[in-house]
Structure formats: C-alpha cells, structure tokens
C-alpha positions as CSV (number, residue, x, y, z in Angstrom):
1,X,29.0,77.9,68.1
2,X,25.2,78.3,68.3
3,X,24.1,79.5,71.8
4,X,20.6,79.7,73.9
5,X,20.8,82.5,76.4
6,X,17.9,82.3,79.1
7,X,18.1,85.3,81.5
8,X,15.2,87.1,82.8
9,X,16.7,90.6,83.3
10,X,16.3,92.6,80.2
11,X,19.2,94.9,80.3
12,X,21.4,91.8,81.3
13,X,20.1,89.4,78.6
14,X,21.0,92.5,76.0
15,X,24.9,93.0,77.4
16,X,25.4,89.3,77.4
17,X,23.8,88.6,73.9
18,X,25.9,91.5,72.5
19,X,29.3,90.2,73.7
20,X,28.4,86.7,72.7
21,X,27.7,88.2,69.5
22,X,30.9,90.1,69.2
23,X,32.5,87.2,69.4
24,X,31.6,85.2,66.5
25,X,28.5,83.0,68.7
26,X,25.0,82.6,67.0
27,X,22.9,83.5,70.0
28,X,18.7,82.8,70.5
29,X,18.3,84.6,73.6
30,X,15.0,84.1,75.9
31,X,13.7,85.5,79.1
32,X,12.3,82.1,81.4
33,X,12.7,78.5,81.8
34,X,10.0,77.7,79.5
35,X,10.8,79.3,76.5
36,X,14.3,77.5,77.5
37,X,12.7,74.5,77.0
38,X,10.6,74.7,74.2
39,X,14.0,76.2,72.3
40,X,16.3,73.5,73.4
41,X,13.8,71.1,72.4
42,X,13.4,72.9,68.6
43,X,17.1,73.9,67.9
44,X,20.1,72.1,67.9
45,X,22.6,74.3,70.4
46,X,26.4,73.9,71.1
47,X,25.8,75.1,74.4
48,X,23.0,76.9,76.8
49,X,23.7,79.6,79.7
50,X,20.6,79.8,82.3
51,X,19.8,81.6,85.2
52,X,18.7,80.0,87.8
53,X,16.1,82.5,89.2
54,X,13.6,83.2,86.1
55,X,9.8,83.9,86.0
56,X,7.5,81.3,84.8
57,X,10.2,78.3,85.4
58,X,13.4,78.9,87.3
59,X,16.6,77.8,85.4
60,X,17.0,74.2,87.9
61,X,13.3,73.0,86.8
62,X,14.4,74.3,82.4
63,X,17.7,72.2,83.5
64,X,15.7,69.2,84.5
65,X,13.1,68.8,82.0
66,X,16.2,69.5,79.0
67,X,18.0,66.7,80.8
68,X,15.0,64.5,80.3
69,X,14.5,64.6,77.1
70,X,18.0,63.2,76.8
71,X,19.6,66.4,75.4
72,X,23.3,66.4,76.7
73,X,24.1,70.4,75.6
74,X,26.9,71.9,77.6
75,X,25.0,74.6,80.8
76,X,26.2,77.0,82.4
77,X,24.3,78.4,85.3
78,X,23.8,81.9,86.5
79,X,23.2,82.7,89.8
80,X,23.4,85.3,92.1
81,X,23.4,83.0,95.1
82,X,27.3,82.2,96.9
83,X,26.3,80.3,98.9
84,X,27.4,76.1,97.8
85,X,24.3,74.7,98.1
86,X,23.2,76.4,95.5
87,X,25.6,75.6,93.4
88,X,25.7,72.0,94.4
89,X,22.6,71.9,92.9
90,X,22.6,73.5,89.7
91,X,25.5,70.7,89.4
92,X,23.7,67.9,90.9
93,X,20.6,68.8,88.4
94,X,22.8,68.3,85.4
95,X,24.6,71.2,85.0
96,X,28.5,71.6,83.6
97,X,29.4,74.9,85.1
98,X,28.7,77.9,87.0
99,X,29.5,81.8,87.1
100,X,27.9,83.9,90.0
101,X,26.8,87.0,89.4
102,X,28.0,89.4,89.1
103,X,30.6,88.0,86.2
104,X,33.4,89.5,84.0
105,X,32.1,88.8,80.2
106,X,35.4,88.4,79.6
107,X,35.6,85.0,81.8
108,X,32.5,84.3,80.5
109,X,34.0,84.2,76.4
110,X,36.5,82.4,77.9
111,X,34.8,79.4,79.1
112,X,33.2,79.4,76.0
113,X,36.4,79.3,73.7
114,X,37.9,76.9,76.2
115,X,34.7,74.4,75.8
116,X,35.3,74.8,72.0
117,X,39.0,73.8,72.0
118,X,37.1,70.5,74.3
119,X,34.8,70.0,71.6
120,X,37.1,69.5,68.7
121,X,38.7,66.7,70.3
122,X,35.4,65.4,72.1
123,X,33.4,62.0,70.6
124,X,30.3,60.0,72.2
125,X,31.4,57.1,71.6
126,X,28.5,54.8,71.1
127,X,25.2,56.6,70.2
128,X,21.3,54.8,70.1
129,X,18.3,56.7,69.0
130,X,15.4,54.0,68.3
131,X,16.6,50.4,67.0
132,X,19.9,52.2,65.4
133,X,23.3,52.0,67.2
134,X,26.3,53.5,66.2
135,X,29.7,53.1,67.6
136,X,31.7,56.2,66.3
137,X,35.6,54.4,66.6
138,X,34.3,51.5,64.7
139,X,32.5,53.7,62.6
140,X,30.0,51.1,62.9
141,X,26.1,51.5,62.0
142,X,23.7,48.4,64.0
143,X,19.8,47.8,63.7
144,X,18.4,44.5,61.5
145,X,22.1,44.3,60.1
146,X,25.1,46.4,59.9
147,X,27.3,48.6,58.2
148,X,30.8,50.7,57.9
149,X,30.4,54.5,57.3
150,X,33.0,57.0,56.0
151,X,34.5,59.3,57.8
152,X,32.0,62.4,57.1
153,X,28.9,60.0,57.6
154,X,30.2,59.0,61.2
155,X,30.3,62.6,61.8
156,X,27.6,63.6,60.3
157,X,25.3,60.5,61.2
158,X,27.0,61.6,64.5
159,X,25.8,65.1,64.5
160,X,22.2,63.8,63.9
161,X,21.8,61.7,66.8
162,X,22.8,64.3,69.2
163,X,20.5,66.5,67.6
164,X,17.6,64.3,67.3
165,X,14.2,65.2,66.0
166,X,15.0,69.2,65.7
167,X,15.7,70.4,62.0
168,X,18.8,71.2,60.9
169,X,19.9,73.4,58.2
170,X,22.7,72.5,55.4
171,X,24.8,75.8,56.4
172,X,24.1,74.2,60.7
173,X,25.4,71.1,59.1
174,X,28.4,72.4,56.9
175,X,29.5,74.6,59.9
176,X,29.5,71.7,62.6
177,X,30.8,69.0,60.4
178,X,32.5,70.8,57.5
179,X,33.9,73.5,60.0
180,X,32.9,76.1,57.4
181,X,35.4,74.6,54.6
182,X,34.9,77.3,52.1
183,X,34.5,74.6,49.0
184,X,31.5,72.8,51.4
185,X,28.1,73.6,50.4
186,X,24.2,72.5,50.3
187,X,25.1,70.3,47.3
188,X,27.9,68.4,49.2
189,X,25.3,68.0,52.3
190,X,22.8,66.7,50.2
191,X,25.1,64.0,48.8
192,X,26.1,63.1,52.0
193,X,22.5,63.1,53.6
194,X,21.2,61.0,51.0
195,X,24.3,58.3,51.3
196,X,23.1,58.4,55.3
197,X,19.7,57.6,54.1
198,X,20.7,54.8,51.7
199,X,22.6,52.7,54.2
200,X,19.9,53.3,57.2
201,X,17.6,52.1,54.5
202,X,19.8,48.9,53.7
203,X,20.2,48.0,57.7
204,X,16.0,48.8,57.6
205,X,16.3,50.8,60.3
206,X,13.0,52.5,61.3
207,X,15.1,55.9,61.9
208,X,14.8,58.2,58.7
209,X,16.3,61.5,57.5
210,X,13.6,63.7,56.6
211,X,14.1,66.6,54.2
212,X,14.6,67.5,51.2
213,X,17.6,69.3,48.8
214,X,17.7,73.1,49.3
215,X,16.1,72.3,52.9
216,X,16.4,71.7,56.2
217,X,16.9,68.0,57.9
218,X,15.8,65.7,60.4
219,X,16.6,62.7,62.3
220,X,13.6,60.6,63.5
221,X,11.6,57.6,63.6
C-alpha cells in the first residue's frame, strides 16, 4: 500500500513515517494541506492520513479540495480535538475515519491492514471518466460502441480510472493489479496496456493511455 502522510509536527511526521515503513507501506510524507493537495493530485495513493490542524491549509480544507477533484482515496483524520463536532466534521467533509491524538501506532497499522483485507474484496462497480463507461461485473467497456474486457484489463482499465490523469509506473501497476506475482513484469504490463489501448481505440473513445514501454502510464483525454 502506497501512503500520503500530511502532519505538520516534525518529530511526529518522522515516528509515524517510520512505523508505516516498518511495516511494509510506501509512504510520501508532507507537512500542510497544500502539499496534500498537490501530491494526491500527482500520485496515485491507497490511502491518505491528515491532520486536521496544519499551517498553510488545515487538513478539512486539503480534504475538501481532494474530494473535488473526484478522488475517492481512503482518509484518516488526525486531530487532537475530543470534542464530536470536530469529528462530525472531518466525517461530514469526506472523511472515512478518525484517530485522536494522542494514538497507539499500533491501532494505527491496524486500521491500515484491516482497510487492506476491505480492499481485496472491494469493486466500484460502474466507473466514467470522459465519454468512456465501464461496468466492472459486466466487464463491460461503453463510449461510441462497446466492448468485453478480460479479466486483467477490467482490473487494470479499473485501476486507471480511479487513478486518473496521475502517472503510473509498471512496478505501481504490477503491485496493485498483479499483487507482486513474482513471474509479472514491465513486459507483461506493456502487453496489457497496449490491448487497453487497442479496444479504447476501437470504441473511439477520446480517453487515451499515454506512455511508452519501459515507462510510466497515464489515463486521460
């Protein structure tokens, strides 16, 4: 899992990066709302933890604006605030979860590996981005026409739309879709990217892949 960190206290960004780290998470870790922003908006994450009091732009306002640009990544909130209305609107502002401060890391992993064990099972069912639709059960791809995808280019196709115009890597890609198979590589991604393009191309979509092999990919239009 791939997580963005935003918490403005140095010594407490460093403990909570390290034990994220210890435990097998990719972590970017930044120190305000903004730089929140401009990294969820840049990298594709599996989930974000904010604080909610940060310089520059407190965590509610980063939640907000991510939320606006359509990006549904799993947030937790920090806060150091008990008090429910506070919390009520951390959750009310599109949050998932909470922890007040101050938290047991430990509880804090936990979450984490307990919204992993969600994810595995977890599927948005119909996705649009631009004049392309897909319905994942159906395995279903709609814009002038349509078309049936495999099993790997639902997934993958999948994985794209969630993650939108940001780049993605091949070893993002095999670890998300190919859950780190040891045989997948930037050869099998390629092939698999470049069926994805072939069948948006025969719907004529006007959503493209762009990238190239031994790259990184995006989704746009």
């Amino acid at each position: 899992m791939k997580i963005l960190l935003a918490e403005d206290e140095p010594q407490l960004n460093h403990v909570i990066t390290v034990a994220l780290q210890s435990a097998k998470y990719d972590v970017d870790s930044v120190f305000n709302g903004q730089e929140a922003v401009n990294a969820a908006s840049k990298n594709a994450y599996d989930a974000m933890i904010f604080d909610i009091m940060m310089p520059v732009m407190d965590g509610i306002t980063a939640l907000k604006k991510i939320r606006e640009q359509g990006n549904k990544t799993y947030v937790m909130m920090l806060t150091a605030k008990s008090e429910v209305d506070d919390k009520v609107t951390g959750l009310e502002s599109g949050a998932d979860d909470y922890l007040t401060k101050p938290f047991s890391l430990k509880e804090l992993i936990a979450r984490l590996h307990s919204l992993e064990r969600r994810s595995e099972n977890y599927s948005t069912e119909n996705l649009q981005y631009g004049d392309l639709k897909l319905n994942v059960s159906d395995q279903e791809l709609v814009a002038h026409n349509s078309i049936r995808l495999a099993n790997k280019e639902t997934e993958l196709l999948q994985y794209f739309l969630l993650n939108s115009d940001k780049d993605l890597s091949a070893q993002e890609l095999i670890t998300h879709i190919w859950k780190n198979d040891p045989e997948a590589n930037s050869e099998l991604v390629w092939l698999y990217v470049s069926y994805l393009k072939q069948k948006l191309a025969s719907i004529q979509s006007e959503v493209k892949i762009l990238g190239e092999k031994g790259g990184s990919f995006r989704l746009t239009k």
